[in-house]
NUMIVEX-515219 format. One record per residue (C-alpha): residue number from 0; x negated, y, z; residue in three letters. Coordinates in Angstrom, 2 decimals. Layout:
NODE     n         X         Y         Z   res
NODE   NUM         X         Y         Z   ALA
...
//
This chain:
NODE     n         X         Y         Z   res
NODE     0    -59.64    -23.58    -34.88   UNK
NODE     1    -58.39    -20.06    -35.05   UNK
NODE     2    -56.53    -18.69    -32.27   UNK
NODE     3    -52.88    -17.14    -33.67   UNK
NODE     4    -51.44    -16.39    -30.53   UNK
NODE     5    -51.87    -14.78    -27.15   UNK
NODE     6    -51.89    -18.11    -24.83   UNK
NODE     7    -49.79    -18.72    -21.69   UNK
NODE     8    -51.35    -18.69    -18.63   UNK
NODE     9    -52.21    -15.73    -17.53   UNK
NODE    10    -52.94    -15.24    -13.74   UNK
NODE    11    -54.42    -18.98    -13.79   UNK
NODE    12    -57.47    -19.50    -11.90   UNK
NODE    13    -60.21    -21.18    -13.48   UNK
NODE    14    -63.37    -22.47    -11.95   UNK
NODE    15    -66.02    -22.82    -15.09   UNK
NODE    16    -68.94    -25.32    -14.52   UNK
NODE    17    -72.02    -23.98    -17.01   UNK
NODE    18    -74.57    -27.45    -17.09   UNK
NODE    19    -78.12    -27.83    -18.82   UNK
NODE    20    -76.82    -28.08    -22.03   UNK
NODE    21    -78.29    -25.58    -25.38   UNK
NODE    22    -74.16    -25.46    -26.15   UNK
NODE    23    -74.40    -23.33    -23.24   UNK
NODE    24    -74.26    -20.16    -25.52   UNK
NODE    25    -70.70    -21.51    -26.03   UNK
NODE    26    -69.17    -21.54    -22.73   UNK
NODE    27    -69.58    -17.46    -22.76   UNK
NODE    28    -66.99    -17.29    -25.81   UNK
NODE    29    -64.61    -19.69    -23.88   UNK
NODE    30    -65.33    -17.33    -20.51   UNK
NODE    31    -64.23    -14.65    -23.07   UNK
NODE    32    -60.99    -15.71    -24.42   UNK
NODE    33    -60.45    -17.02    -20.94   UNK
NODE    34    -60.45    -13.54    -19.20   UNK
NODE    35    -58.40    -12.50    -22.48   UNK
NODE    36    -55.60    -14.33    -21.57   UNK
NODE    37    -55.61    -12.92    -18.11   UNK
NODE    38    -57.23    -15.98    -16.33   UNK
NODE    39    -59.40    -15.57    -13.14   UNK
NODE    40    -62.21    -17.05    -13.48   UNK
NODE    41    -65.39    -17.88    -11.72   UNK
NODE    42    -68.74    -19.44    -12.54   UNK
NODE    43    -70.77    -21.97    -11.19   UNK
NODE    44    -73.97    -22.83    -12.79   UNK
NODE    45    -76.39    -25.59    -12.30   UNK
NODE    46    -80.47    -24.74    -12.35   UNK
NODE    47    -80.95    -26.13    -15.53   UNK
NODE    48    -78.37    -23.99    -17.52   UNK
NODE    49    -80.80    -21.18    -16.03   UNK
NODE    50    -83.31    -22.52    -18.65   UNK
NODE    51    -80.09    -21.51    -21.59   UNK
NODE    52    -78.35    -18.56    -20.62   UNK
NODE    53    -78.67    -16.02    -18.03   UNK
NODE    54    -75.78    -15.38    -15.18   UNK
NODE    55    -75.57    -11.66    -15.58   UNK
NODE    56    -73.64    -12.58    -18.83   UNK
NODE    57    -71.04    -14.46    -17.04   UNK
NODE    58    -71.24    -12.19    -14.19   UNK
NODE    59    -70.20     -8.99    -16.48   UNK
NODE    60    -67.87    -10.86    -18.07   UNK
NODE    61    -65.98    -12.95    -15.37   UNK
NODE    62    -66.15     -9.49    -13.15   UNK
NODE    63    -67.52    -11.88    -10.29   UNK
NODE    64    -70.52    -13.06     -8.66   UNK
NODE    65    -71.85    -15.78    -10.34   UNK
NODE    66    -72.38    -19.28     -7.78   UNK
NODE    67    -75.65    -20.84     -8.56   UNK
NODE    68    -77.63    -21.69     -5.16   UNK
NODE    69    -75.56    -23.91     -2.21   UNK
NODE    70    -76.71    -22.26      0.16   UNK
NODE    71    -77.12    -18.70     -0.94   UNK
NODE    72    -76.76    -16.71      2.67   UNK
NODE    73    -74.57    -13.60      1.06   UNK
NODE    74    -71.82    -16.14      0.07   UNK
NODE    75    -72.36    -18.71      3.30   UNK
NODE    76    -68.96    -17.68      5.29   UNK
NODE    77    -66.97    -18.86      1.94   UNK
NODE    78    -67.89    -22.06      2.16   UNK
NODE    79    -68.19    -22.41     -1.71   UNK
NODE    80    -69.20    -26.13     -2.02   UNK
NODE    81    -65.23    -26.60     -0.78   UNK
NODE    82    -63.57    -23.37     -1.43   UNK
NODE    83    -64.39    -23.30     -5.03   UNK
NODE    84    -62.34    -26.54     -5.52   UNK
NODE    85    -59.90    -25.87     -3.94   UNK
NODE    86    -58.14    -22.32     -4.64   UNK
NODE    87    -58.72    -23.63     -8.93   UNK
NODE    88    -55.97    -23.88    -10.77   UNK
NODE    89    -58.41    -25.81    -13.09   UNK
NODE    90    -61.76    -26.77    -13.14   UNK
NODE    91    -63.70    -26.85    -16.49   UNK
NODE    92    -66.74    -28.10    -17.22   UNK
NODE    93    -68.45    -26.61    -20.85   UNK
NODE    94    -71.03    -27.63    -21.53   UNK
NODE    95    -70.77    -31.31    -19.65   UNK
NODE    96    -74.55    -32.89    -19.80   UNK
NODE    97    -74.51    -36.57    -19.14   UNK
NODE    98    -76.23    -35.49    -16.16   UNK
NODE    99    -73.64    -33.90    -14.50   UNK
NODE   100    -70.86    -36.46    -15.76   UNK
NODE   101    -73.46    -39.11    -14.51   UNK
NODE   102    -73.08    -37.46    -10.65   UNK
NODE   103    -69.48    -37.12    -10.79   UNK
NODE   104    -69.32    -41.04    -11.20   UNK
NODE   105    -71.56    -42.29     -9.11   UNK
NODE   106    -70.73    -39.66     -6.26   UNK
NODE   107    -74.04    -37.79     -6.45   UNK
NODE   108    -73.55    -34.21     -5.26   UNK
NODE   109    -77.33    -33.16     -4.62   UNK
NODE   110    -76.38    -29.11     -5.92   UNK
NODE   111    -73.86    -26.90     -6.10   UNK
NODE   112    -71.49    -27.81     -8.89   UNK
NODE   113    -71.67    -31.46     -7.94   UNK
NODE   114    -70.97    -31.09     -4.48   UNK
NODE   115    -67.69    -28.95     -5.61   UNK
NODE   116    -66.78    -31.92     -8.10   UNK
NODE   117    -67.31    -34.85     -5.72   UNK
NODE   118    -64.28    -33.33     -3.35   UNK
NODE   119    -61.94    -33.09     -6.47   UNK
NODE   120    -62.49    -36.00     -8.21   UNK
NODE   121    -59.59    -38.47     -7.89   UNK
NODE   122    -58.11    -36.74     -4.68   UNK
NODE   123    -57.36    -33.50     -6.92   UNK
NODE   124    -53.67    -32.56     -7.12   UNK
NODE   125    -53.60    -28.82     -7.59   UNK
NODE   126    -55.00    -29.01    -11.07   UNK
NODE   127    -57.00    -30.91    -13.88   UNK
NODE   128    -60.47    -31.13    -14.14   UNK
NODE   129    -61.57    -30.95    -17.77   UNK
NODE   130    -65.36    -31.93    -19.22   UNK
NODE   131    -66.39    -30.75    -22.56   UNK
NODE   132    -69.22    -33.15    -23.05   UNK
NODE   133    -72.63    -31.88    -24.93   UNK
NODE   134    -75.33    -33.89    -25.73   UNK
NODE   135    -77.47    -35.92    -28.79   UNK
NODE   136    -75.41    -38.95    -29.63   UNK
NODE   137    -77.78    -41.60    -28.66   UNK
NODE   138    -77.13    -40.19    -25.21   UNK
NODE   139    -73.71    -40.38    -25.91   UNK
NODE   140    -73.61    -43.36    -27.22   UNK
NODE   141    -75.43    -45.06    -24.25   UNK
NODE   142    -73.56    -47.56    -22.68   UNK
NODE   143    -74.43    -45.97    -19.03   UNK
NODE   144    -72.78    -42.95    -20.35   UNK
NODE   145    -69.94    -44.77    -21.62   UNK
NODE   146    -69.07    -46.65    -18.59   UNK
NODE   147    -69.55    -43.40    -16.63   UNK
NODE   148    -67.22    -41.74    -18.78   UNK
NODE   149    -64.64    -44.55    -19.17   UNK
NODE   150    -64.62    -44.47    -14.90   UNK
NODE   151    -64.30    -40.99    -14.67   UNK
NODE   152    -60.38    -40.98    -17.15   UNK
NODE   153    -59.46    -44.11    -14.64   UNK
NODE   154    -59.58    -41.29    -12.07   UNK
NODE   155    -57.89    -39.30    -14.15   UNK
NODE   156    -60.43    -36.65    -15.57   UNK
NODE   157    -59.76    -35.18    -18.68   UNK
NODE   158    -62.36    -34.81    -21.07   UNK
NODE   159    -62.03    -32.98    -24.89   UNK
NODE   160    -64.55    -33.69    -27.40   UNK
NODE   161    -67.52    -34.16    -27.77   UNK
NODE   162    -67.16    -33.78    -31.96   UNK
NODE   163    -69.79    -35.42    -34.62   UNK
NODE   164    -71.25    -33.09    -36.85   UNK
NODE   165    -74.62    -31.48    -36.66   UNK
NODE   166    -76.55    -31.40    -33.16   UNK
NODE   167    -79.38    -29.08    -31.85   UNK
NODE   168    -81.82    -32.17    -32.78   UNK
NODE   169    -81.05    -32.66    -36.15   UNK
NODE   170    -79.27    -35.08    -36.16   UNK
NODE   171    -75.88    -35.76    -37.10   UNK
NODE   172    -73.39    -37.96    -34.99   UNK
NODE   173    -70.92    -37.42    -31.91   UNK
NODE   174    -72.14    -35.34    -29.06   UNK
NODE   175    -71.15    -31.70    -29.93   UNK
NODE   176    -69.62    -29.76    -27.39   UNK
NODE   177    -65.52    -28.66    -28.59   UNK
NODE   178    -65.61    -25.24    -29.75   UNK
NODE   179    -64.05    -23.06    -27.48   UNK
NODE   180    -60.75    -22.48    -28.55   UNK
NODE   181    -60.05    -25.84    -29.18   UNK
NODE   182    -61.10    -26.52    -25.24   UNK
NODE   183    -59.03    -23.68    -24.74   UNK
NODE   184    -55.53    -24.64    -26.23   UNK
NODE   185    -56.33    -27.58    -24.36   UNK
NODE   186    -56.40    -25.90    -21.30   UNK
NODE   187    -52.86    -24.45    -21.80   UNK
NODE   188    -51.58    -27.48    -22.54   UNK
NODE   189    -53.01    -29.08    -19.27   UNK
NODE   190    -51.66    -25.95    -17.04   UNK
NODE   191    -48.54    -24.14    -18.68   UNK
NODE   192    -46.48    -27.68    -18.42   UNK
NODE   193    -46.69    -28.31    -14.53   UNK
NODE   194    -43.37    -27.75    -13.79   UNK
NODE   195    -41.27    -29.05    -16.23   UNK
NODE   196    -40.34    -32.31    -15.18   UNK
NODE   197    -39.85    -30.69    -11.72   UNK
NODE   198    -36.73    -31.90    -10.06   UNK
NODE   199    -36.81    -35.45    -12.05   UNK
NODE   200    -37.76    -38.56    -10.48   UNK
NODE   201    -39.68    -41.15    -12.91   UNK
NODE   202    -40.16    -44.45    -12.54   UNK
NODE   203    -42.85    -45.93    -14.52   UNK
NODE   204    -43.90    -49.63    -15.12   UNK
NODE   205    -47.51    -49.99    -16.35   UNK
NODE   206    -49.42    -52.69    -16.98   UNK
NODE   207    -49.14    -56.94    -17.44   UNK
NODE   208    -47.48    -59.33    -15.20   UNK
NODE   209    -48.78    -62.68    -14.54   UNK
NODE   210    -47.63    -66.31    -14.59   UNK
NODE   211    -48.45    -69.20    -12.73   UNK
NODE   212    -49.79    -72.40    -14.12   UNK
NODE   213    -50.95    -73.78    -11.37   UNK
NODE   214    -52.50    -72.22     -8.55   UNK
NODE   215    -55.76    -70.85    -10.11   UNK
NODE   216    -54.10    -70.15    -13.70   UNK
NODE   217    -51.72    -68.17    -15.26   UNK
NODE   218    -50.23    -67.02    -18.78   UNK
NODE   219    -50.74    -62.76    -19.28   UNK
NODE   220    -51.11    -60.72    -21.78   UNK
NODE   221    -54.09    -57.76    -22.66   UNK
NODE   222    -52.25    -54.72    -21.29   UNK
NODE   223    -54.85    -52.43    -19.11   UNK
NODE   224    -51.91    -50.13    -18.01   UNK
NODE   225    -53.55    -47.54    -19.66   UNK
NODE   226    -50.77    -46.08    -21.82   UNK
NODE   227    -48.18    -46.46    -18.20   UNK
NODE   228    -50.80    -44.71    -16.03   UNK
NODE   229    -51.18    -41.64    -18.46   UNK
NODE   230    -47.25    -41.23    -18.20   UNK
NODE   231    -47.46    -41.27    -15.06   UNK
NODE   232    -50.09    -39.14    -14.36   UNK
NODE   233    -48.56    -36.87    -16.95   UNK
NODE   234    -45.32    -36.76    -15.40   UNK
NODE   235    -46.93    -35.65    -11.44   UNK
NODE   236    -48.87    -33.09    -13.28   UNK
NODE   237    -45.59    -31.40    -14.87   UNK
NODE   238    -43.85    -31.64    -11.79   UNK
NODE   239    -42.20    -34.60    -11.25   UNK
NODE   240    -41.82    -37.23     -8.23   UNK
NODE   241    -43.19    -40.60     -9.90   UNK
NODE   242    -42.81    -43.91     -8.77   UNK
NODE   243    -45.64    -46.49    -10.46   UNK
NODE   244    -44.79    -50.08    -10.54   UNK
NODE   245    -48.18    -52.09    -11.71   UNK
NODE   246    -48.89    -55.25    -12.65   UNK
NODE   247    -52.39    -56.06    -11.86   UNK
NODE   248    -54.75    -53.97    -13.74   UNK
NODE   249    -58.42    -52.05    -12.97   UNK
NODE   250    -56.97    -48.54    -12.74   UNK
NODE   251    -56.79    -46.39     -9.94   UNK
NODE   252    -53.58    -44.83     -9.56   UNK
NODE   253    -52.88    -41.27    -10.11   UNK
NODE   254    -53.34    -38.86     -7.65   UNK
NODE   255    -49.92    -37.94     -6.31   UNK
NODE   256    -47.92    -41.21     -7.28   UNK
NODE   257    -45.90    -43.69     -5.64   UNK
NODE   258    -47.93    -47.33     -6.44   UNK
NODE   259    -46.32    -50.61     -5.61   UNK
NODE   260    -48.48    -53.26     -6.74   UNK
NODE   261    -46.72    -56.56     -8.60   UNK
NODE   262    -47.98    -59.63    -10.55   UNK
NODE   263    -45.16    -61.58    -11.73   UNK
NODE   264    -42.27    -60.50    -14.04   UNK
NODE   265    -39.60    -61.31    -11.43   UNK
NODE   266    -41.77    -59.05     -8.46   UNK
NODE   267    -41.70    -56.41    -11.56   UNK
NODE   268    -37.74    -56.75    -11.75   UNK
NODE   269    -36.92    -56.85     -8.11   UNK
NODE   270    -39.42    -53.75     -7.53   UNK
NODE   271    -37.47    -51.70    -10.56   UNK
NODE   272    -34.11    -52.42     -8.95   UNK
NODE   273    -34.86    -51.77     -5.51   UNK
NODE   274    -36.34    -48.31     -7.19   UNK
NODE   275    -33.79    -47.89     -9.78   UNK
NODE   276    -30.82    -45.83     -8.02   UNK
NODE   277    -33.66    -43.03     -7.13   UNK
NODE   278    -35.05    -42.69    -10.39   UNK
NODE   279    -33.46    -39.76    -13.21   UNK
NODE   280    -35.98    -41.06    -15.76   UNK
NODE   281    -37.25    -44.75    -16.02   UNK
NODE   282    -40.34    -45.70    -18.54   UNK
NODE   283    -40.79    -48.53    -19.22   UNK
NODE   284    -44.47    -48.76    -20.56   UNK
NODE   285    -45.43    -52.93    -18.75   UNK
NODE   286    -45.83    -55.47    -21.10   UNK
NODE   287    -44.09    -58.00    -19.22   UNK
NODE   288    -44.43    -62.00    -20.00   UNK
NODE   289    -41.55    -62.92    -21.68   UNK
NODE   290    -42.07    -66.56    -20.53   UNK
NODE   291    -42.91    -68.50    -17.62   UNK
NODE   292    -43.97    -71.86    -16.11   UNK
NODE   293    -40.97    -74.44    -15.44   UNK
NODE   294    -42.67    -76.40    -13.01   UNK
NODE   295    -45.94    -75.28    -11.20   UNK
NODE   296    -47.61    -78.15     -9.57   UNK
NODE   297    -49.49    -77.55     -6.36   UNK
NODE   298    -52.67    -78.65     -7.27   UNK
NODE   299    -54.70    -77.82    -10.14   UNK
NODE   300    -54.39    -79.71    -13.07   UNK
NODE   301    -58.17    -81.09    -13.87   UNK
NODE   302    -59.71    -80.02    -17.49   UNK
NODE   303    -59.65    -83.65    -18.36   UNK
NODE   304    -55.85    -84.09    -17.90   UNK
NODE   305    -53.89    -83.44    -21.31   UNK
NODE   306    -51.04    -80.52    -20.58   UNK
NODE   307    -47.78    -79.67    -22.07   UNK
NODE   308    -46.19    -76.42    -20.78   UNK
NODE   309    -42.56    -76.05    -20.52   UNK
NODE   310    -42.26    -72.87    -20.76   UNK
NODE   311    -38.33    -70.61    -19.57   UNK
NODE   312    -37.78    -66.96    -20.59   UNK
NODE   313    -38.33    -64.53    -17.59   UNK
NODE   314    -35.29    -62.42    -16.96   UNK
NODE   315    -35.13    -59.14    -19.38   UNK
NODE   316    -35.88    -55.87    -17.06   UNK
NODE   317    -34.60    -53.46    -19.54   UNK
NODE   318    -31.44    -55.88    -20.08   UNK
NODE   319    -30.87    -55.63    -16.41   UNK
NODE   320    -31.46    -51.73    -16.27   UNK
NODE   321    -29.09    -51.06    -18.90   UNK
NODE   322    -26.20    -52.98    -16.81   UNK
NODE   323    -26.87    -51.37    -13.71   UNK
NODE   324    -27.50    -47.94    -14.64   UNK
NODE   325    -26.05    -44.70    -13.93   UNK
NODE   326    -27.07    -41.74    -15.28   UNK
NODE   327    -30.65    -42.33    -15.95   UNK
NODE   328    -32.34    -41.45    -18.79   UNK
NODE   329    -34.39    -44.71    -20.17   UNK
NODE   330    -37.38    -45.17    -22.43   UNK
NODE   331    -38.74    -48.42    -24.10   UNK
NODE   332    -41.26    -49.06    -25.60   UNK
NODE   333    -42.14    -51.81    -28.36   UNK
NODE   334    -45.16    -53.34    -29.29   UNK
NODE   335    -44.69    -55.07    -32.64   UNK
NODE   336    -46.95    -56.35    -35.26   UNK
NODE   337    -44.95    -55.78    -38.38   UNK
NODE   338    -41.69    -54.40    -39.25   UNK
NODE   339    -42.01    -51.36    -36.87   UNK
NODE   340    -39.43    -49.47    -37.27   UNK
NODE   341    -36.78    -52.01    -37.99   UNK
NODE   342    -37.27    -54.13    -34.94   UNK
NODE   343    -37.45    -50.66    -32.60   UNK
NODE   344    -34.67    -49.64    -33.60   UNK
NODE   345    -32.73    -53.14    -33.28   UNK
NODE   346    -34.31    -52.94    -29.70   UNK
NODE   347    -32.97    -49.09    -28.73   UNK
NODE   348    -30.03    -50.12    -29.62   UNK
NODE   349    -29.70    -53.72    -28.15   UNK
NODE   350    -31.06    -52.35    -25.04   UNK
NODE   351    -28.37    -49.18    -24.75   UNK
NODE   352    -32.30    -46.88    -24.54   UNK
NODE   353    -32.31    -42.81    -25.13   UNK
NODE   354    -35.93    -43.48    -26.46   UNK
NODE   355    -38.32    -45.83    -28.03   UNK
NODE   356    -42.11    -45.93    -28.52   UNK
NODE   357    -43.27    -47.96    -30.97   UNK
NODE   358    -46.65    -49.16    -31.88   UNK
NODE   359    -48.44    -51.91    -34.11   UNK
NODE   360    -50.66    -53.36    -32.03   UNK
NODE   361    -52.40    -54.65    -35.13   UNK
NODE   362    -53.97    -51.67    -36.04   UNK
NODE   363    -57.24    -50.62    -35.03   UNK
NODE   364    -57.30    -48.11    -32.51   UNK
NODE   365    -53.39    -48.98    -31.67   UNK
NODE   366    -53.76    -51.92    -29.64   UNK
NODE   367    -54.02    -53.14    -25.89   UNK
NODE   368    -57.21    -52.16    -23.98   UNK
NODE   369    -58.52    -49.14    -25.89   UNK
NODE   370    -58.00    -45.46    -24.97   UNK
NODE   371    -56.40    -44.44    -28.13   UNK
NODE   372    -52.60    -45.29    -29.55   UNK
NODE   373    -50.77    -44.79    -32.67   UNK
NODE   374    -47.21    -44.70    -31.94   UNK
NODE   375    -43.77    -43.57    -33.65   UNK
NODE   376    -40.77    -42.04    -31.33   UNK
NODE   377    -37.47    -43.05    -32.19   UNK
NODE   378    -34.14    -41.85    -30.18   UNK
NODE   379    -30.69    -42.53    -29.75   UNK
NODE   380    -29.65    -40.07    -32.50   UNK
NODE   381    -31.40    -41.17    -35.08   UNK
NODE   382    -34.96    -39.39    -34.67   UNK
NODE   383    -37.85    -40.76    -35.75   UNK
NODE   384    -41.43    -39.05    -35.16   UNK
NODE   385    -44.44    -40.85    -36.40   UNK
NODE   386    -48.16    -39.31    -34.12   UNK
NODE   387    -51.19    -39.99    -35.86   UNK
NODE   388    -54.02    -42.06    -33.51   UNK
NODE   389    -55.16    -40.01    -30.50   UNK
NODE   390    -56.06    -40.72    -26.92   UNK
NODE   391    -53.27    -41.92    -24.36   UNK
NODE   392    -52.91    -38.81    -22.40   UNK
NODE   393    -52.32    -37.23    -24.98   UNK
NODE   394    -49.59    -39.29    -26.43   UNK
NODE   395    -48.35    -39.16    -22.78   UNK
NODE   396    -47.67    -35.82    -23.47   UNK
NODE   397    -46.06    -35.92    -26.44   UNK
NODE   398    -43.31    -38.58    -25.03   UNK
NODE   399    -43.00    -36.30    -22.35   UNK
NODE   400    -42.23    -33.35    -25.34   UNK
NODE   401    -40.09    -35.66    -27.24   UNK
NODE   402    -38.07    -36.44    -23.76   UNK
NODE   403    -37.60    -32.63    -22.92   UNK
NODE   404    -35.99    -32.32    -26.89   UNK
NODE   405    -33.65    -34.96    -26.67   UNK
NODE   406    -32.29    -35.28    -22.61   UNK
//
């Protein structure tokens, strides 16, 4: 990627991690453009990325002293392990080894940089964090590294990259670190939003809902809550007061939100009316059961018992919504598994909604449980925008775009 334009967020400060990582020779390029665009910035590197780069580089270039040691005397009264954190507008970390993404999920903090991390992760609210992963792709690949990464976006980290292509083995396969401007742009995009959606108060459902069999089974669905938690964390970020409703799920909530915890569809509906006259902007991102059990017995039925359900509809949230509201903007969403745009549309308008996202949850990559989505935006006057697959925060931030076009 080429940059084209000056970028907008001068004055930001920016708190760059530099790990044990060869892509290290990178991460003086992003300083670079960085201090271009009129960013303060400050370095922290870890002992290993001694063994790549030098910090007299990042020292001439950031125009300040570069923080390697924890307890380096000359710096002592600044407390840097906490300061450091805290006075970021974002913290970056390019190159990210799977050592240091390793620490920040597991709560290690046995140097410098990790100590800084392990007071921002999942408390942080006056920033992102973003990791810019480097390594050989059987380290990536790993499943520890996986499951390290995979905690570390349920607390809300962002990470960009890593790409496939060539590595510093010689082999080929995903593990290369972004190239600078592309971590960059991202950057921008993370910080020169914040304060968009300031004012507005969203309401966000997220997640299943759960219903009864008997008292140790119940009908659901596959939803993590993934796609409702990025909104939502997407929406604090630019600004906005957000209020979470969840069905049950394995997320953490965002830093910053308003959480009430639900399991059935009618705890759902109660929790969105009771919510609903505060709220300028209501998404509705749960995949609520559209059924439930007519008669729940007390006991639980034994495996060797035959069993008919008789199943009644639930009551429809976004039916109920569209009666009672006032001024509110409202946005659906629709997972279908044919017919896309046809039944979206037949829902936006059945529903009275502003907006509609739409997905086939038959394609791969588009379904429940994954961190990617492949959705098309429809609105009230007739708009239809089709996003190629890409990660849920990001799409996050596109609705978010598409809202700010069309309110």
């Amino acid at each position: 990627m080429t940059p084209t334009h000056k970028l907008t967020f001068s004055g930001k400060k920016i708190l760059l991690g530099i790990t044990g990582s060869i892509a290290a020779y990178k991460a003086v390029y992003l300083l670079r453009r960085l201090v271009e665009n009129g960013c303060d910035v400050k370095v922290v590197m870890t002992r290993e990325a001694l063994n790549f780069i030098t910090p007299l580089t990042f020292g001439v270039l950031s125009k300040h002293h570069v923080y390697v040691d924890m307890f380096d005397p000359q710096y002592a009264e600044d407390i840097p392990h906490l300061n450091l954190g805290r006075e970021a507008d974002a913290m970056v970390i390019a190159p990210a080894t799977a050592n240091i993404i390793g620490k920040m999920a597991n709560g290690v903090c046995d140097d410098l940089l990790s100590t800084i991390l392990i007071g921002q992760v999942g408390v942080r609210r006056s920033g992102p964090i973003i990791i810019a992963p480097a390594m050989d792709y059987e380290m990536y690949e790993s499943p520890v590294v996986q499951k390290n990464i995979k905690l570390l976006k349920e607390l809300m980290v962002d990470f960009v990259g890593p790409e496939a292509g060539m590595l510093a083995s010689g082999a080929s396969g995903q593990g290369r670190m972004s190239e600078p401007d592309d971590i960059l742009s991202f950057i921008e995009t993370r910080l020169s939003k914040s304060e968009d959606l300031k004012g507005q108060v969203v309401l966000v459902t997220a997640g299943p809902t759960r219903e009864a069999i008997d008292p140790v089974r119940y009908i659901s669905n596959s939803s993590s809550g993934k796609m409702g938690y990025a909104i939502a964390d997407s929406a604090v970020r630019r600004g906005a007061r957000v209020i979470l409703i969840s069905g049950p799920t394995f997320l953490n909530p965002p830093a910053g939100v308003e959480c009430i915890n639900v399991v059935t569809a009618e705890e759902m509906l109660n929790a969105v009316m009771n919510k609903l006259e505060e709220a300028t902007i209501v998404v509705m991102a749960a995949a609520v059961s559209d059924f439930r059990s007519a008669d729940i017995p007390d006991k639980k039925i034994k495996k060797s018992e035959s069993i008919t359900l008789n199943l009644k509809k639930t009551q429809d949230i976004l039916e109920a919504i569209s009666k009672k509201r006032d001024k509110q903007f409202i946005i659906g969403f629709a997972a279908e598994t044919g017919d896309l745009i046809n039944n979206a549309t037949q829902k936006l308008k059945s529903k009275s909604l502003d907006m509609i996202v739409a997905n086939d949850v038959s394609l791969p990559g588009a379904g429940f449980d994954v961190d990617t989505n492949i959705v098309t935006i429809i609105d009230k006057k007739g708009g239809i925008t089709e996003y190629p697959k890409t990660s849920k925060r990001i799409i996050a931030e596109n609705i978010w775009g598409h809202y700010l076009g069309n309110r």
